[in-house]
C-alpha positions in Angstrom: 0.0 0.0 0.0 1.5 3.3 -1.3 2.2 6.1 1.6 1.7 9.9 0.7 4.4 11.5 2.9 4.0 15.4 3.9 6.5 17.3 5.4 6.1 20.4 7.5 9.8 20.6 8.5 12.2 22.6 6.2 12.8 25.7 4.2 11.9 26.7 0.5 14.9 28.5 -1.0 13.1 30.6 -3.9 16.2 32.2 -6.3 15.6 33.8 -9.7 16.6 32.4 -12.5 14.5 29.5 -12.4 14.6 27.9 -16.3 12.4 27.9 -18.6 10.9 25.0 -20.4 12.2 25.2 -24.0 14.9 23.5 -24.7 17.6 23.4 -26.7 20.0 21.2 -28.4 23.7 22.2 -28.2 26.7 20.7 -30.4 29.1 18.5 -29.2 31.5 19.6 -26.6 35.5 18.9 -28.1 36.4 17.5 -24.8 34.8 15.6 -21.9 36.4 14.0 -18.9 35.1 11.6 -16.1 36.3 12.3 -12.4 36.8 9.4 -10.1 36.0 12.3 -7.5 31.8 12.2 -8.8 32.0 9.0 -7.3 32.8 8.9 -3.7 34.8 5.7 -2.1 36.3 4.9 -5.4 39.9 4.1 -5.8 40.3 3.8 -10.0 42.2 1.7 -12.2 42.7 2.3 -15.6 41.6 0.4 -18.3 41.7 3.1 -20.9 45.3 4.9 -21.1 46.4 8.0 -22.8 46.2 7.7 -26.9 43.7 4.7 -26.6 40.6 4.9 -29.1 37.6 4.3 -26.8 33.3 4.0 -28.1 30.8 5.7 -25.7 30.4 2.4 -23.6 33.8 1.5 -23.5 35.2 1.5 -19.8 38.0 3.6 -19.0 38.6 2.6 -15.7 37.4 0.2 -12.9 37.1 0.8 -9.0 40.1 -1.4 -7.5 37.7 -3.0 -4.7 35.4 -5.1 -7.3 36.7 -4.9 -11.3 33.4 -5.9 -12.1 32.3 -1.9 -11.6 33.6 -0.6 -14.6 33.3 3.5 -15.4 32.6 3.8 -19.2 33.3 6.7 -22.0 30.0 8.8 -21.7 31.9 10.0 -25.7 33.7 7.9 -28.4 36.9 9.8 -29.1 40.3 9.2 -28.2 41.5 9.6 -24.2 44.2 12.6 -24.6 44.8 13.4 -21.1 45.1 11.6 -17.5 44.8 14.1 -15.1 46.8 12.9 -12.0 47.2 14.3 -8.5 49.4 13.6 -5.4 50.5 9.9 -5.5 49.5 9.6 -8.9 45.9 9.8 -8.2 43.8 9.7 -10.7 42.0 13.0 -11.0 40.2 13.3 -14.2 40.2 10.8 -17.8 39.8 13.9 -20.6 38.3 12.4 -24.1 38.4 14.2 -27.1 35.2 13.4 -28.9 34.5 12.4 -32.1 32.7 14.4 -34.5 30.2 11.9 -35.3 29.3 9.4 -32.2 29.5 5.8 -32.3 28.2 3.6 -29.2 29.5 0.2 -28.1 27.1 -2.3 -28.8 25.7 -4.3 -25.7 22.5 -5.5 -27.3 18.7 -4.9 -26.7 17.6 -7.1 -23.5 14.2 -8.2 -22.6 14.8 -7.3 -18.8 11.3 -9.2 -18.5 12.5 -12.6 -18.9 16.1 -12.2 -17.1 17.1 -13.0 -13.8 18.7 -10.7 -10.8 21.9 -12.2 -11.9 21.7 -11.7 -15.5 20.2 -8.0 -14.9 23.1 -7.2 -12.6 26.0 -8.5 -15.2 24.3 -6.8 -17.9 24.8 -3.5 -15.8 28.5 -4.3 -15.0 29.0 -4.8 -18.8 27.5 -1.6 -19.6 29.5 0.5 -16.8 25.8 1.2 -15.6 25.9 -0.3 -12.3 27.8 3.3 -10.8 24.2 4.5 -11.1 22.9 2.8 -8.2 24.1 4.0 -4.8 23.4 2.7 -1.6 22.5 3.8 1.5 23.8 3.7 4.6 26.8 5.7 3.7 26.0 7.0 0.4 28.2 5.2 -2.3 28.5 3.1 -5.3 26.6 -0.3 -4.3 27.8 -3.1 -3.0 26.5 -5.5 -5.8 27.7 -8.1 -3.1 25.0 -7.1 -0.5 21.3 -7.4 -1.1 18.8 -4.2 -0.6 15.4 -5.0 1.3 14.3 -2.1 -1.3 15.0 0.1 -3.8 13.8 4.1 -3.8 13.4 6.0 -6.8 13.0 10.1 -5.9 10.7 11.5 -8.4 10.3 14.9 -7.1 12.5 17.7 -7.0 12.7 20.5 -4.4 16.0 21.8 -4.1 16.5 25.0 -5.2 15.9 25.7 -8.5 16.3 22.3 -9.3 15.2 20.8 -12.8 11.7 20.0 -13.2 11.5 16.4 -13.6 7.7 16.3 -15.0 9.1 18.3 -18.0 12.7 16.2 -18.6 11.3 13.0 -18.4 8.2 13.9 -20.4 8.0 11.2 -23.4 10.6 9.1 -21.8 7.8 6.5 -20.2 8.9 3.6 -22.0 12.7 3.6 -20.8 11.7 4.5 -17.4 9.2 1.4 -17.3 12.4 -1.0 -18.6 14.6 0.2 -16.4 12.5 -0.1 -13.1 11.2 -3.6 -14.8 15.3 -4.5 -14.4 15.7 -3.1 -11.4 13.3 -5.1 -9.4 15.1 -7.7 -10.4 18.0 -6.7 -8.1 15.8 -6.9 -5.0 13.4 -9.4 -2.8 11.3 -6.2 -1.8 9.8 -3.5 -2.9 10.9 -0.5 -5.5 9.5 2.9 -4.1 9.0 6.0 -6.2 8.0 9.5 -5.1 6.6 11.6 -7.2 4.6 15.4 -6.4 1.4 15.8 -5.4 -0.2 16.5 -8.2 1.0 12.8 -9.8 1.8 13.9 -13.3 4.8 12.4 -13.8 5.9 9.9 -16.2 7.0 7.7 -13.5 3.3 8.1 -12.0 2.3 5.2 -14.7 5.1 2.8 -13.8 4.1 -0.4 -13.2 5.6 -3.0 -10.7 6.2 -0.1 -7.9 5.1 1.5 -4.9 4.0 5.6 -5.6 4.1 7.6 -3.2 2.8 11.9 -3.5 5.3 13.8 -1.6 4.4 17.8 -0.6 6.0 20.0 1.6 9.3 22.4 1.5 12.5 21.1 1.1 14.2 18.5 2.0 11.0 16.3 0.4 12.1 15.6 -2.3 15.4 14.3 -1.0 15.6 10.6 -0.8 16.8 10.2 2.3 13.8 11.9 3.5 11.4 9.7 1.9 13.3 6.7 3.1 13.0 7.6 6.6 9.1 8.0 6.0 8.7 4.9 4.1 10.7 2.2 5.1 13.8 3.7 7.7 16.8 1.8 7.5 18.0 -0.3 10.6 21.4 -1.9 12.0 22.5 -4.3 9.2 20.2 -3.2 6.2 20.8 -2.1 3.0 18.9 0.4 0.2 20.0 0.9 -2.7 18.8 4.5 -4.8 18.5 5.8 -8.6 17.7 9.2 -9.9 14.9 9.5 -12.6 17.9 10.3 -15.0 20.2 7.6 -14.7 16.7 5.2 -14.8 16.5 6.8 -18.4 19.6 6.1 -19.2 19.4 2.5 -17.9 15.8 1.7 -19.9 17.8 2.6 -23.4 19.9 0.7 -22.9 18.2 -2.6 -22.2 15.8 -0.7 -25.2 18.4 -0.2 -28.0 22.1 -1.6 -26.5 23.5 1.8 -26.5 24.7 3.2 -23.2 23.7 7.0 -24.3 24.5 9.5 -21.4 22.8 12.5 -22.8 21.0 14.6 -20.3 18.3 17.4 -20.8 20.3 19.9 -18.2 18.5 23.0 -16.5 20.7 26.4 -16.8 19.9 28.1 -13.5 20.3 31.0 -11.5 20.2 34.7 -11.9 23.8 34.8 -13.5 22.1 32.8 -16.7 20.9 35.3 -19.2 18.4 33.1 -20.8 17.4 30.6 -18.1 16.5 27.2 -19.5 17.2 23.6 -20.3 19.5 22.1 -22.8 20.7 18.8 -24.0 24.3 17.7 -23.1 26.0 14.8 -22.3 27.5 14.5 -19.4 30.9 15.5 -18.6 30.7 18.0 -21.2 33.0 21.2 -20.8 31.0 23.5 -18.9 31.8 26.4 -21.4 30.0 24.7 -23.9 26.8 23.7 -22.1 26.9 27.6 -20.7 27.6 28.5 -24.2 27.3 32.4 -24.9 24.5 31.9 -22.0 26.2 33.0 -19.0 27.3 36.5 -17.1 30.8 35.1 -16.0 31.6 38.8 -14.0 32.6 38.0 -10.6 30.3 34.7 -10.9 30.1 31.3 -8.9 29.1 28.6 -11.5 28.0 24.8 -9.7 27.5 21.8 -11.0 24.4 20.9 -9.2 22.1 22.8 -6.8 23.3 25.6 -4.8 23.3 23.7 -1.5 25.0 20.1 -2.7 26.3 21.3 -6.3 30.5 21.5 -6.9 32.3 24.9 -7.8 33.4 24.6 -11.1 35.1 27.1 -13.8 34.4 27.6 -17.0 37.2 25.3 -18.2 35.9 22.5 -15.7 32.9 19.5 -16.5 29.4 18.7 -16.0 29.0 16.2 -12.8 28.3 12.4 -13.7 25.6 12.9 -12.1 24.0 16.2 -12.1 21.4 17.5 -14.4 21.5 20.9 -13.6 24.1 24.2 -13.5 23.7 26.8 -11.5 25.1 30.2 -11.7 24.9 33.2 -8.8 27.4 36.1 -7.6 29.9 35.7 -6.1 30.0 36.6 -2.3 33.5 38.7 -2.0 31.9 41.8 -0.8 30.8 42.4 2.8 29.3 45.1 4.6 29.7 47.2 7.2 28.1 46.7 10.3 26.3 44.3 8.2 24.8 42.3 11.3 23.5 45.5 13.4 20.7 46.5 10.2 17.3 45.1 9.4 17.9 42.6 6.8 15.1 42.4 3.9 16.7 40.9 0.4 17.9 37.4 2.4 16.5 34.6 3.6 16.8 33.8 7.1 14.2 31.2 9.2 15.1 33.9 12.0 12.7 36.7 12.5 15.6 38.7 14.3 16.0 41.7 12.3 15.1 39.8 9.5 12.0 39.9 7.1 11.7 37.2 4.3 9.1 35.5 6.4 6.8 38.8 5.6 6.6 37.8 1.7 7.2 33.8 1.8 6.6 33.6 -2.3 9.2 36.2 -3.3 11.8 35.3 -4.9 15.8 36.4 -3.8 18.7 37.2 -6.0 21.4 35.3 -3.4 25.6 35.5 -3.7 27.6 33.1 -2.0 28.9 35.3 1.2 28.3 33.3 4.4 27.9 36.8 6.1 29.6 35.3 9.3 32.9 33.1 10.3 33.3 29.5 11.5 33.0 29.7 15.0 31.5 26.6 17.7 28.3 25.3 17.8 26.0 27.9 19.2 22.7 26.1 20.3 19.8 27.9 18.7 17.3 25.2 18.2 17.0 26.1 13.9 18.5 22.8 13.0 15.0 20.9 14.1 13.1 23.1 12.4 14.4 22.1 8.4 15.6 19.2 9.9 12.7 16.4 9.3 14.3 13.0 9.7 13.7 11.3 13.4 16.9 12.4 14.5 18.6 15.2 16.8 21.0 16.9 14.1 23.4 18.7 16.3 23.7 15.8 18.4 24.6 13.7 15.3 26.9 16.3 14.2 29.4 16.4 17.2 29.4 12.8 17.2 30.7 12.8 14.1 33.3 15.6 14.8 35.0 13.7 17.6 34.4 9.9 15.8 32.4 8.3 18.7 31.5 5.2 16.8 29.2 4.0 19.5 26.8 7.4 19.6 27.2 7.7 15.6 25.3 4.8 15.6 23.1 5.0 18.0 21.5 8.8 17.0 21.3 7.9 13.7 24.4 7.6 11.0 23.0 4.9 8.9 19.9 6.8 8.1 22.3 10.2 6.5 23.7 11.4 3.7 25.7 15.2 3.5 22.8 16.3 1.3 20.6 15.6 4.2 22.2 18.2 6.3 22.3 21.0 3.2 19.5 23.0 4.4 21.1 22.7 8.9 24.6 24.1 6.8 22.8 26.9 5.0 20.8 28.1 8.3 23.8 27.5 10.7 24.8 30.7 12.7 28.2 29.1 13.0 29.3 28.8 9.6 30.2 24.7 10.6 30.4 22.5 7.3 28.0 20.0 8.0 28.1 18.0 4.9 32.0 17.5 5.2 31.6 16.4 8.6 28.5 13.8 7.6 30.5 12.9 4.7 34.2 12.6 6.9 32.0 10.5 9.4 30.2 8.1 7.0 33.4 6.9 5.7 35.1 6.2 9.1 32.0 4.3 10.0 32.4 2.6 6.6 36.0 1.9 7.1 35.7 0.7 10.6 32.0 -0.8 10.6 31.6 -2.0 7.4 
């Protein structure tokens, strides 16, 4: 039986520069890369070195703790460039693409009448299995473990996040092959959220659990809905996919092309033209921004404002995101800054402050923390955009001084950093709470398992 889930805890950031819905189609970038850094807990090994020829498919490298997981070319093109840091890490694979695209061929699949097993070693083939993460800890699966269910996060409410009803539209058949596979990886239940109003193309799936989801953000976070529909416990595993990646997923058990083109919202008030294009990811983020973008004295992210990566110009689209976001940048401060009434921020404070007078309008935000790190001060704001079962300061100092014990006892299986996005933004001491959740979750990883 499905379970609507309404939150009343959490905070609405409303921006300009949300995108319009026309989209359009931008050429080729002449170079892509895929960083080993989009996907957390990897340590790579490459298959692909510099000079090699590579298909879009192809793997370039593989994680070192299961060769099976196998990070393909999102391009075909030639791999001129290993980017390497200290110790000769692997920092970025750079891929000059070809003009005209060919696609490894892994064959059209009938996910229908395959079992788990032959579902999950298609995926490794494919390099598709980096698409399902797993919670606790917020990594690549474990395709060794098996998850008593598998949640699917339909709706979007991050700031100005993409608007999944319109990026998925006419997409229903390779969402309903790819969820058809992916129950295959699982004894339980497959959950999708989707809004309110249910007009999503994932609404029609069949084979799942829908849930309606309102309320401010973090709803549409996964990790939210988890902990409303099915919390995980001591010893249990979920596994998660975003609505893109299931896309990407039902083409290619559709045609036997892994194709990792993305419809990708251009956002935020530093966009002349807000709106969505088509790229693939790890494009060049020039070219996606192309002769779109106000770059004086600008922040450009991969990704939302609150969990996105800074990136220049020169940089790449996020293996994952579907989504750039571009605001001022906060280098300017001003004086006696905290001692005036405050009406063009948003604060959850009514000290001074006055956003909560006009809740729909709509802010034109830079990045200035307007304040320095300093210790916890106890305010009681966390637990008010904070709606998981859980005490988020608490959580948070037991992570700063590694009690293993009290991490798992208030709650570190149930969190992810993008949980903690919103406590970070309203946090009167500047603390970075989704390096510590992240810093924390791999100790407990390392030492719990």
């Amino acid at each position: 039986m499905s379970k609507d889930i309404r939150i009343k805890k959490g905070l609405d950031i409303k921006l300009v520069g949300e995108a319009e819905k026309t989209t359009t189609n931008i050429s080729l970038s002449s170079v892509y890369a895929v960083k080993p850094e989009d996907f957390h807990g990897i340590t790579p090994k490459l298959t692909a070195k510099e000079g090699a020829t590579v298909k879009a498919g192809e793997s370039l490298f593989y994680s070192k703790s299961d060769e099976r997981i196998l990070f393909p070319s999102p391009v075909s093109g030639k791999v001129v460039e290993v980017i390497r840091g200290a110790r000769r890490k692997v920092l970025a694979v750079k891929i000059a693409a070809d003009t005209t695209q060919i696609y490894a061929d892994f064959g059209k699949k009938d996910a229908a009448k395959m079992s788990g097993e032959e579902v999950k070693n298609h995926l490794f083939t494919s390099g598709c299995w980096p698409f399902i993460k797993q919670r606790p800890y917020d990594v690549v699966a474990n395709p060794n473990q098996t998850p008593k269910a598998i949640f699917v996060s339909g709706y979007a409410s991050a700031p100005l996040a993409a608007d999944l009803e319109y990026t998925l539209a006419g997409k229903d058949a390779e969402l309903q092959a790819a969820i058809t596979a992916i129950s295959k990886l699982t004894e339980g239940k497959v959950h999708i959220s989707v809004g309110k109003n249910g007009n999503s193309p994932l609404a029609n799936i069949s084979g799942v659990e829908i849930h309606k989801v309102s309320g401010p953000h973090p709803s549409g976070n996964v990790g939210t809905q988890i902990a409303n529909i099915d919390p995980i416990n001591k010893g249990e595993v979920v596994w998660v996919l975003t609505p893109q990646d299931l896309v990407v997923i039902g083409e290619l058990f559709l045609t036997g092309k892994f194709n990792l083109e993305r419809t990708i919202a251009l956002t935020g008030s530093k966009i002349n033209k807000p709106q969505y294009v088509t790229a693939i990811a790890g494009a060049t983020i020039a070219d996606v921004t192309s002769e779109n973008l106000n770059d004086d004295n600008t922040r450009i992210i991969s990704g939302n404002v609150l969990t996105g990566k800074q990136v220049k110009e020169d940089g790449f689209l996020g293996y994952y995101d579907n989504q750039i976001t571009a605001i001022p940048e906060g280098d300017d401060y001003e004086f006696f800054g905290w001692n005036k009434p405050v009406f063009n921020k948003i604060s959850t404070s009514r000290a001074m402050t006055f956003s909560w007078l006009n809740p729909k309008k709509k802010y034109d935000l830079n990045t200035n923390t307007n304040g320095e790190h300093r210790a916890f001060v106890v305010t009681g704001s966390y637990e008010d955009v904070f709606p998981l079962d859980i005490y988020p300061m608490q959580l948070l100092k037991a992570f700063m001084y590694k009690d293993l014990d009290e991490m798992e006892a208030l709650g570190g299986y149930e969190v992810a950093p993008e949980d903690f996005a919103l406590t970070e933004f309203i946090c009167v001491s500047k603390q970075p709470h989704q390096k510590i959740i992240r810093e924390g979750l791999d100790l407990m990883r390392e030492e719990l398992g």
